[in-house]
SEMI-622891 format. One record per residue (C-alpha): residue in one letter; chain; x, z, y. Coordinates in nm, 2 decimals, decimal comma. Each point is the difference from the previous one (the first is absolute). Example, Ala and Ser with C-alpha at 12.3 -4.5 7.8 and 13.67 -1.06 7.14 Angstrom:
REM residues 2
a / A / 1,23 / 0,78 / -0,45
s / A / 0,14 / -0,07 / 0,34
//
This chain:
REM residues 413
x / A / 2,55 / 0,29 / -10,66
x / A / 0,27 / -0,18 / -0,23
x / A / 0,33 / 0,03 / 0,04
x / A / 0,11 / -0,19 / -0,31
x / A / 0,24 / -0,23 / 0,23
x / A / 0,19 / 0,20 / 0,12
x / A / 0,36 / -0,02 / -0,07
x / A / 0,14 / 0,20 / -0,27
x / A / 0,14 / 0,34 / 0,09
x / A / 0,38 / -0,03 / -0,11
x / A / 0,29 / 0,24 / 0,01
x / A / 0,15 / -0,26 / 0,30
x / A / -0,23 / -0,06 / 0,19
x / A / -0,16 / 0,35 / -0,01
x / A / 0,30 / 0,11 / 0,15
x / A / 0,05 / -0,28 / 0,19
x / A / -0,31 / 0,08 / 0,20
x / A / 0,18 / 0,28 / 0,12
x / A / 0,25 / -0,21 / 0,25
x / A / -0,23 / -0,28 / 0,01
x / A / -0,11 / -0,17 / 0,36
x / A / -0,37 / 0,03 / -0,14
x / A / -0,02 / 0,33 / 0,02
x / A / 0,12 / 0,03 / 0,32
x / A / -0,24 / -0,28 / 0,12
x / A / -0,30 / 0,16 / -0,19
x / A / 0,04 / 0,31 / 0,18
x / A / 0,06 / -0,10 / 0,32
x / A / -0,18 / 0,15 / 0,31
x / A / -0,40 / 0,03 / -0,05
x / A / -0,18 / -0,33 / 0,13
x / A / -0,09 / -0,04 / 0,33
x / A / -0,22 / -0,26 / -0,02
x / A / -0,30 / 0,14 / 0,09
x / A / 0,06 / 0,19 / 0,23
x / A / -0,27 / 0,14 / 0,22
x / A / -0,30 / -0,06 / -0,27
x / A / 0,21 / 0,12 / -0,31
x / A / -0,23 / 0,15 / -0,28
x / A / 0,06 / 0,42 / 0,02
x / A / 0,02 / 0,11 / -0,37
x / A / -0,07 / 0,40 / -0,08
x / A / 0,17 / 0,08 / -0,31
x / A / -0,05 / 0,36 / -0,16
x / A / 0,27 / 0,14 / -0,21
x / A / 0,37 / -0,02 / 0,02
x / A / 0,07 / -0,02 / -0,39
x / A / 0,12 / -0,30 / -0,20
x / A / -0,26 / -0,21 / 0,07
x / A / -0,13 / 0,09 / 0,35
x / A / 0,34 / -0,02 / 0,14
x / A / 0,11 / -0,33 / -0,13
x / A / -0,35 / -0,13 / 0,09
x / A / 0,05 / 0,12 / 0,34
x / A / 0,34 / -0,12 / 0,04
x / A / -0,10 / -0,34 / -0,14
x / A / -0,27 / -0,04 / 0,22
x / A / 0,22 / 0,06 / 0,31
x / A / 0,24 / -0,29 / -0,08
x / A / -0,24 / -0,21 / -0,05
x / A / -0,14 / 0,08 / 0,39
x / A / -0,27 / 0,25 / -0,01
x / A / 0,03 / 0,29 / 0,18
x / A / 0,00 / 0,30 / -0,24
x / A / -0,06 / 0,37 / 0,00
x / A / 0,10 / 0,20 / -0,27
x / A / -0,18 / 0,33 / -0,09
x / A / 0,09 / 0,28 / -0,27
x / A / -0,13 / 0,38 / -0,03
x / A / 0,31 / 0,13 / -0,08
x / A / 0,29 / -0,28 / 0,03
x / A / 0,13 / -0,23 / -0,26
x / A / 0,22 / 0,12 / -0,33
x / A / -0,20 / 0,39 / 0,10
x / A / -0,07 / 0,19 / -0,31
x / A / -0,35 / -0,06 / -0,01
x / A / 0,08 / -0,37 / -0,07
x / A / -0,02 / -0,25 / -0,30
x / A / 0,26 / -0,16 / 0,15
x / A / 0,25 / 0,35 / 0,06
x / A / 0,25 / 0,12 / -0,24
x / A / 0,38 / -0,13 / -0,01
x / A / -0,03 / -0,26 / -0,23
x / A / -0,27 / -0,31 / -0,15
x / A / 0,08 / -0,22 / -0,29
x / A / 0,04 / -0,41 / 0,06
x / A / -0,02 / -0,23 / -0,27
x / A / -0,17 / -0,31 / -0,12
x / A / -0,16 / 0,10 / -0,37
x / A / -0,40 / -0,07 / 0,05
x / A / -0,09 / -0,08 / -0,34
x / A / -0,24 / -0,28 / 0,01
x / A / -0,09 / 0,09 / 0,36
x / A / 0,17 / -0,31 / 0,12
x / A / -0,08 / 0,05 / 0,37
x / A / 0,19 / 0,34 / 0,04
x / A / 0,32 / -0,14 / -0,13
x / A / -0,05 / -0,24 / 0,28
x / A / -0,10 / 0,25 / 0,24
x / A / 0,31 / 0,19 / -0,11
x / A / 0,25 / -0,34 / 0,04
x / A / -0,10 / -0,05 / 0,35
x / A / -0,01 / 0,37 / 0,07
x / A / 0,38 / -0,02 / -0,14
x / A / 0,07 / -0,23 / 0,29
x / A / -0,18 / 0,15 / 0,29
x / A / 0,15 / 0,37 / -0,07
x / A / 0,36 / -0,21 / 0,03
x / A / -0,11 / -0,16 / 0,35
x / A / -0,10 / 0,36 / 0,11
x / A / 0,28 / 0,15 / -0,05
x / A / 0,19 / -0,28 / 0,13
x / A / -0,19 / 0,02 / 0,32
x / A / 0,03 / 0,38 / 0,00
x / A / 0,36 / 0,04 / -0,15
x / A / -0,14 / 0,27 / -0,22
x / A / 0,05 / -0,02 / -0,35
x / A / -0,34 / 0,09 / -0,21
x / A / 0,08 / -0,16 / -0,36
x / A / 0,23 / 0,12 / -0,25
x / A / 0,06 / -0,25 / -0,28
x / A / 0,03 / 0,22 / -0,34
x / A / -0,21 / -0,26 / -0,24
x / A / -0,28 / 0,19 / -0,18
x / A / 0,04 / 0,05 / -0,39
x / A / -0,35 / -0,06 / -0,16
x / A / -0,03 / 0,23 / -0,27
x / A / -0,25 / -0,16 / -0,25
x / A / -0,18 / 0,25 / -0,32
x / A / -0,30 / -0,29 / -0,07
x / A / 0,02 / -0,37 / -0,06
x / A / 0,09 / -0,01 / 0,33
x / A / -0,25 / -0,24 / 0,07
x / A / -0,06 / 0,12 / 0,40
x / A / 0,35 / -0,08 / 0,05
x / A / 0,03 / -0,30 / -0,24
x / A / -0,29 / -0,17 / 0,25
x / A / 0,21 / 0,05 / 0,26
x / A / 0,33 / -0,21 / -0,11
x / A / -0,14 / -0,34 / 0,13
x / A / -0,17 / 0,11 / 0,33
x / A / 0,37 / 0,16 / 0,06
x / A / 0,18 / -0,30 / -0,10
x / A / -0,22 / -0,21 / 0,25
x / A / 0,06 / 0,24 / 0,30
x / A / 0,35 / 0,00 / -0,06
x / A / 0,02 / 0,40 / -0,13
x / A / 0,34 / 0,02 / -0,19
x / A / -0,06 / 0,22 / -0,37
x / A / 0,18 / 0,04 / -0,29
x / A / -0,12 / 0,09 / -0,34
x / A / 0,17 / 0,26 / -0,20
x / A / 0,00 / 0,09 / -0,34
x / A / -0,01 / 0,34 / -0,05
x / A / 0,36 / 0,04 / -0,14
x / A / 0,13 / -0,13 / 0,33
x / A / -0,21 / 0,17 / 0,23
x / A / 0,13 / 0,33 / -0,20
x / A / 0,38 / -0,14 / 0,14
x / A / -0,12 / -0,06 / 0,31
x / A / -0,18 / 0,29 / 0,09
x / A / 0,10 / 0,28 / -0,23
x / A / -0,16 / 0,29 / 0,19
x / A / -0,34 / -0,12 / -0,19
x / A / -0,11 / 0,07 / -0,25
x / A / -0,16 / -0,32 / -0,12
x / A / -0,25 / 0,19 / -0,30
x / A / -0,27 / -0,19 / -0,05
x / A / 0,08 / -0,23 / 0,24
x / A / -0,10 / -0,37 / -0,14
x / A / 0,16 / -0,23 / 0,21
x / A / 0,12 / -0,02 / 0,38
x / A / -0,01 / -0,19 / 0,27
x / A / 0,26 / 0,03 / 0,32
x / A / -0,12 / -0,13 / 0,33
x / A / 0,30 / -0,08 / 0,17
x / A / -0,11 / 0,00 / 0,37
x / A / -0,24 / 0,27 / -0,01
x / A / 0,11 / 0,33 / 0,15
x / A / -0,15 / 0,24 / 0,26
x / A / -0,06 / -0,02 / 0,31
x / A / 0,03 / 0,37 / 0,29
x / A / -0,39 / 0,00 / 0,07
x / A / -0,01 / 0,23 / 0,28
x / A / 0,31 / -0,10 / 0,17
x / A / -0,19 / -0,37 / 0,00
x / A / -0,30 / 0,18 / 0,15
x / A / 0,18 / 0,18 / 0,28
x / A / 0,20 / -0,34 / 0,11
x / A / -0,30 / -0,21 / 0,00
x / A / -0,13 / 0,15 / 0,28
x / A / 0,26 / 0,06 / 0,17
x / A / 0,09 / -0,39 / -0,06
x / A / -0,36 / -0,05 / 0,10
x / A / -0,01 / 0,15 / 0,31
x / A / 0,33 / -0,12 / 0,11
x / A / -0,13 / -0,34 / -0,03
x / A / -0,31 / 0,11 / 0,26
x / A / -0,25 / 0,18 / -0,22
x / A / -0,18 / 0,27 / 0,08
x / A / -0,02 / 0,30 / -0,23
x / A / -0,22 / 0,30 / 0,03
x / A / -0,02 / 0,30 / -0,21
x / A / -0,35 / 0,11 / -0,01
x / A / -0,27 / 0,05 / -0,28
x / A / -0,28 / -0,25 / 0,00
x / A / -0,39 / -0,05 / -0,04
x / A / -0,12 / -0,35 / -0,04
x / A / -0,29 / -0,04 / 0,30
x / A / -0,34 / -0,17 / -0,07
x / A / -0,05 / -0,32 / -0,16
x / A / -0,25 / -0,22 / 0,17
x / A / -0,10 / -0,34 / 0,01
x / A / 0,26 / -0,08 / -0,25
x / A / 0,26 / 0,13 / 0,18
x / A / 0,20 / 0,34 / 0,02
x / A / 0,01 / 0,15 / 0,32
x / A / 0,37 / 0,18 / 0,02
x / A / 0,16 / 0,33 / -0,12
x / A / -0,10 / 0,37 / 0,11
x / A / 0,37 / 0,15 / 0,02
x / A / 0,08 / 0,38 / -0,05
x / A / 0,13 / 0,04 / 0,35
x / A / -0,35 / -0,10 / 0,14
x / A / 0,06 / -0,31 / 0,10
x / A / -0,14 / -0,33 / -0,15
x / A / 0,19 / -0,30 / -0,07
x / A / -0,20 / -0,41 / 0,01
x / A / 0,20 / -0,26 / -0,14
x / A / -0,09 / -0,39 / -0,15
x / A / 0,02 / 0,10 / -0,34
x / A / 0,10 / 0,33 / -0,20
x / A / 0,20 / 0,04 / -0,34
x / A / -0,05 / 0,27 / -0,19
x / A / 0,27 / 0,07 / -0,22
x / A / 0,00 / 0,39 / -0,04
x / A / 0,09 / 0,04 / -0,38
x / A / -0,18 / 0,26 / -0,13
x / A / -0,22 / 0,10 / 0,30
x / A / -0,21 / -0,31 / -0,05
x / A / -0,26 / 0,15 / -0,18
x / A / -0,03 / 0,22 / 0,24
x / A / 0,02 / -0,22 / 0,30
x / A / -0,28 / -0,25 / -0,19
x / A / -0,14 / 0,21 / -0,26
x / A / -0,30 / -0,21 / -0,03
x / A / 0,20 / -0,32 / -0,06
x / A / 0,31 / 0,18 / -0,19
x / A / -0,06 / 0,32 / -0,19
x / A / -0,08 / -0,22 / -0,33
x / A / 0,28 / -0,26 / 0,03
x / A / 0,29 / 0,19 / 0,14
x / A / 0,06 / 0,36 / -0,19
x / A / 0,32 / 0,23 / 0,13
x / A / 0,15 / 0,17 / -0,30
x / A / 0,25 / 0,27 / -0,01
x / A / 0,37 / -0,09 / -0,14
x / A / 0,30 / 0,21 / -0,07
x / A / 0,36 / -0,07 / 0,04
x / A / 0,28 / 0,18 / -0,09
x / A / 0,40 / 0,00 / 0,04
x / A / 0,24 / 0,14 / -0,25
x / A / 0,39 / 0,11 / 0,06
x / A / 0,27 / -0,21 / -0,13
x / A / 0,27 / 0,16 / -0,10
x / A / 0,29 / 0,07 / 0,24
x / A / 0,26 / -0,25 / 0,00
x / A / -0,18 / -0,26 / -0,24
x / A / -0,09 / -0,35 / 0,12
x / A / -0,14 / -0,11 / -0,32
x / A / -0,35 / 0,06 / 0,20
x / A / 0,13 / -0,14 / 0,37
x / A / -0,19 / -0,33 / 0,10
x / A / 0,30 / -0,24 / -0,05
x / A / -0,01 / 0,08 / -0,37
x / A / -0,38 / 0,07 / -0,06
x / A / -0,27 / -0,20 / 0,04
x / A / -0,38 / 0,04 / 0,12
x / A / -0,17 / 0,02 / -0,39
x / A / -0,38 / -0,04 / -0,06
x / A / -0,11 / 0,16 / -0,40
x / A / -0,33 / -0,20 / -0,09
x / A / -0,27 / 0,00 / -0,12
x / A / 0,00 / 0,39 / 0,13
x / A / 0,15 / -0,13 / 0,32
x / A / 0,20 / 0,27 / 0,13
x / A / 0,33 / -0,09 / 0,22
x / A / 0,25 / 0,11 / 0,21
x / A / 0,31 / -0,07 / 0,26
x / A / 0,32 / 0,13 / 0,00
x / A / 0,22 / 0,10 / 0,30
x / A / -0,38 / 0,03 / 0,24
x / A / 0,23 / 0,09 / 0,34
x / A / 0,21 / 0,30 / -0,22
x / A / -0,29 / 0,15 / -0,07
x / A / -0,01 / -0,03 / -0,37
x / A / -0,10 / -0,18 / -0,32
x / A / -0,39 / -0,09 / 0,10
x / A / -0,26 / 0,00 / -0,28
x / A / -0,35 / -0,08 / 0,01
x / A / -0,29 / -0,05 / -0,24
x / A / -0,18 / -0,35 / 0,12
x / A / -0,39 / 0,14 / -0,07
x / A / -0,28 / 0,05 / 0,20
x / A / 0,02 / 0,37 / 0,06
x / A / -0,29 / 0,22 / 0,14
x / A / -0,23 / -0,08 / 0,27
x / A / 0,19 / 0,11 / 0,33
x / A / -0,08 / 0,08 / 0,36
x / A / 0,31 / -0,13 / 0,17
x / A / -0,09 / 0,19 / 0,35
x / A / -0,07 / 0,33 / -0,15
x / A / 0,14 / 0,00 / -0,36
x / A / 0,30 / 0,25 / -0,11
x / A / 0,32 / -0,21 / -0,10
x / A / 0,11 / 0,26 / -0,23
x / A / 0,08 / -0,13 / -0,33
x / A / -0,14 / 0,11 / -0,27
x / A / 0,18 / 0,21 / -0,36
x / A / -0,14 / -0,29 / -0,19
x / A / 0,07 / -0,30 / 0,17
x / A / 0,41 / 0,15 / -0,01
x / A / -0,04 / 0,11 / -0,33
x / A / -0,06 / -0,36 / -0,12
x / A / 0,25 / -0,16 / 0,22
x / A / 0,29 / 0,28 / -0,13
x / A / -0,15 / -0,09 / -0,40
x / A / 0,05 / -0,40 / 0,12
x / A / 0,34 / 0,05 / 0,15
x / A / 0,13 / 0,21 / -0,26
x / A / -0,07 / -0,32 / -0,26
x / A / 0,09 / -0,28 / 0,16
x / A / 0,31 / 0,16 / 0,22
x / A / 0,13 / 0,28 / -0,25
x / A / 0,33 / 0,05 / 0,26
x / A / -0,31 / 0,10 / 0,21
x / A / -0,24 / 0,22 / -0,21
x / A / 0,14 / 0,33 / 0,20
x / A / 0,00 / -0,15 / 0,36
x / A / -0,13 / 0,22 / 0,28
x / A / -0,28 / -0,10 / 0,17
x / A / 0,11 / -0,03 / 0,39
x / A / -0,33 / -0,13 / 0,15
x / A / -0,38 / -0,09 / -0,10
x / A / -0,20 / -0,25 / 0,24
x / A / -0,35 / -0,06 / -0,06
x / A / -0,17 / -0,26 / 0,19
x / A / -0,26 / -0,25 / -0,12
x / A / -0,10 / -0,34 / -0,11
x / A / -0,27 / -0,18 / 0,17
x / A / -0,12 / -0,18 / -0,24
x / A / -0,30 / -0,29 / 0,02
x / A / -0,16 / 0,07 / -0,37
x / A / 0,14 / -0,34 / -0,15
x / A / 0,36 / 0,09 / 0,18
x / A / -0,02 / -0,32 / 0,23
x / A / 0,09 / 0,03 / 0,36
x / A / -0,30 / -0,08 / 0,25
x / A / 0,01 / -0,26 / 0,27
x / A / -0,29 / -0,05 / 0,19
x / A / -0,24 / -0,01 / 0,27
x / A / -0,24 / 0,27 / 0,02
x / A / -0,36 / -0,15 / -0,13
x / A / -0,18 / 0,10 / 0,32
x / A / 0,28 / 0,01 / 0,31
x / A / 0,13 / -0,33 / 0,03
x / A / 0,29 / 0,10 / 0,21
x / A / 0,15 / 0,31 / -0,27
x / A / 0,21 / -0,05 / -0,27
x / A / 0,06 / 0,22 / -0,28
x / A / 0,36 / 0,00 / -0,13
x / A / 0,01 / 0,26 / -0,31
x / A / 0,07 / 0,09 / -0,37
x / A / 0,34 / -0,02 / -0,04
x / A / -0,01 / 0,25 / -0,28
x / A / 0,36 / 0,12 / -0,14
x / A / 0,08 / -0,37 / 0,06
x / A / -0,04 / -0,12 / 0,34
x / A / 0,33 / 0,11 / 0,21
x / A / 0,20 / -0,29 / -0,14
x / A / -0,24 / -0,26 / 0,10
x / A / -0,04 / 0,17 / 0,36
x / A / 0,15 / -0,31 / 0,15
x / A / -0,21 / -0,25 / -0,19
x / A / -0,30 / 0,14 / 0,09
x / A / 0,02 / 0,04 / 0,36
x / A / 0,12 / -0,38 / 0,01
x / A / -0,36 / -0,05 / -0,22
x / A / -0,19 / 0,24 / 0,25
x / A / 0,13 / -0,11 / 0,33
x / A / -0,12 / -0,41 / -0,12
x / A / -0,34 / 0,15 / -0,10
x / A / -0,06 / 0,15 / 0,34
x / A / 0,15 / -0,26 / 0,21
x / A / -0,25 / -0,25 / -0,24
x / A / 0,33 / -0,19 / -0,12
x / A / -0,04 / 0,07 / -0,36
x / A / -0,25 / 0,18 / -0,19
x / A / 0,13 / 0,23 / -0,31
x / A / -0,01 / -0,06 / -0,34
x / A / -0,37 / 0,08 / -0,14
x / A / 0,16 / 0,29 / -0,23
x / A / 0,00 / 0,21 / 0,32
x / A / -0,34 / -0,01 / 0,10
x / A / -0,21 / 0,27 / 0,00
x / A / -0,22 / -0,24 / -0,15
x / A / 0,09 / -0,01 / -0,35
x / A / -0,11 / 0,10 / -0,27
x / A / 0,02 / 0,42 / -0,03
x / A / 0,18 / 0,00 / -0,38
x / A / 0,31 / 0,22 / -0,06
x / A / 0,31 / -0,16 / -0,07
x / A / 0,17 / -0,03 / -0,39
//
């Protein structure tokens, strides 16, 4: 995949898109074109990815059905929770900022076609304690895709954003289209926009049936019933090992992370969205999003945490993982260092071991895909990649070789 042409992502024309007639045209009523021998696409799980594959694979004239255990944005869910950071800092990793320009453009379509707003434009402050070489990498690859950034010297970032406290702090880097985007709001309207377009969604928990001849021969459903269709995508997050443990248990590895949301204090804005920025701290990576729906000041430590069981697994967070978020806070946001805590999430990461997302077809069923790994880092591109896995399964466009389950089995710098 290269999207290196692409136009640049600018201020104007990102928010042009919003009125623009090719939105409108893009999304207009799923093709009809083949009707009568259109190809019948199964997609499993309502999340990020399995919903924007789904709905992409309706407009473009297959006839989809949509299945999820529990229903998209549910607690169980990588892709649940208020709130998911957008941005375009990759490092090196030049074809993530692309993923992210285009995903830019697609989440703008949607919620043109929807009239729902899902992006909240904050810019994120990166907050830089190495050379600062990961984000360093990154300042050509942003210029190319259009990504608007600012560099700040630490004396002006101090004036700009005075509630941190910039100790240790090297240099800085402030993405200025970057924000957040309301994850499982996005969920929820995807399937609703989904169905309203003349897809069919089922809630049911799934069992992949027999692979034979090549070929996998439909989906055993919890309400006994079985379900054929022309090809399957398998996009269930972190129940793929699980659902292929065979193929999946060494490549795609759920971890448990925790999240937490502190009290402002009453009355002060210094903390509200239109005055704070999504920030990223490396090389520790943790980061957080003000304003998250009035829920609080969201914190969360980037690391791979414990291996997790995200059917059966207590979301209780744990003394230590909120002891080291209130020691974090308390530096960099003294006004903050006595906040209450309101609320604690814990969900998980489904990481691949070298954190890149997989894109494939399953080695022995010719007719299943496997849609997966999005890790802590997947929700934004959402759009992207259903666009990428709809072309695969149609046999428009193959992915990029990154996201084959093919490569080589090294984790990630």
């Amino acid at each position: 995949m290269s999207n290196r042409s692409r136009r640049p992502l600018s201020r104007r024309a990102f928010l042009g898109a919003l009125a623009g007639a090719a939105a409108t045209a893009r999304f207009a009523a799923p093709s009809k074109k083949k009707t009568g021998s259109r190809i019948h696409v199964a997609v499993v799980g309502a999340g990020a990815f399995g919903g924007f594959t789904a709905a992409e694979l309706l407009r473009r004239g297959a006839r989809v059905t949509l299945i999820d255990a529990w229903g998209p944005g549910n607690a169980r869910a990588s892709s649940g929770g208020e709130t998911r950071v957008i941005r375009g800092v990759y490092g090196a990793d030049r074809i993530y900022t692309e993923m992210a320009a285009r995903a830019f453009r697609l989440w703008h379509e949607y919620e043109v076609r929807w009239k729902r707003p899902f992006y909240r434009r904050t810019g994120a402050l990166w907050l830089i304690g190495d050379d600062g070489a990961y984000v360093r990498s990154s300042l050509p690859i942003l210029r190319d895709n259009g990504f608007a950034y600012e560099e700040l010297a630490i004396a002006d970032a101090s004036k700009r954003f005075p509630q941190i406290d910039f100790s240790g702090i090297t240099s800085t880097l402030f993405e200025k289209e970057a924000g957040y985007l309301l994850a499982r709001r996005a969920c929820a309207q995807v399937v609703e926009g989904f169905t309203a377009d003349g897809g069919s969604y089922r809630v049911a928990a799934v069992t992949p049936g027999a692979i034979a001849s090549g070929r996998l021969d439909g989906l055993k459903l919890s309400d006994a019933t079985t379900l054929t269709a022309d090809a399957y995508v398998f996009a269930c997050g972190p129940w793929l090992p699980k659902v292929f443990p065979e193929l999946l248990r060494e490549t795609i590895q759920p971890t448990r992370q925790e999240v937490f949301y502190f009290g402002t204090p009453a009355g002060e804005r210094t903390f509200d969205e239109d005055r704070f920025p999504v920030w990223v701290e490396v090389p520790r990576f943790f980061y957080g999003i003000p304003g998250n729906e009035r829920r609080g000041f969201k914190i969360a430590d980037d690391g791979r945490g414990a291996p997790f069981d995200p059917t059966d697994g207590d979301r209780i967070a744990s003394a230590e993982g909120l002891k080291a978020a209130r020691d974090y806070i308390a530096r960099r946001f003294p006004a903050l260092a006595n906040a209450p805590l309101l609320e604690t999430r814990v969900c998980q990461y489904e990481n691949s071991l070298d954190h890149h997302f997989v894109i494939d077809r399953h080695p022995g069923a010719e007719n299943a895909w496997i849609v997966g790994g999005g890790s802590g880092h997947g929700f934004k591109h959402g759009p992207a990649v259903g666009e990428i896995a709809a072309r695969a399964v149609l046999g428009e466009r193959a992915p990029d070789r990154l996201f084959s389950l093919s490569r080589p089995r090294t984790a990630s710098a």
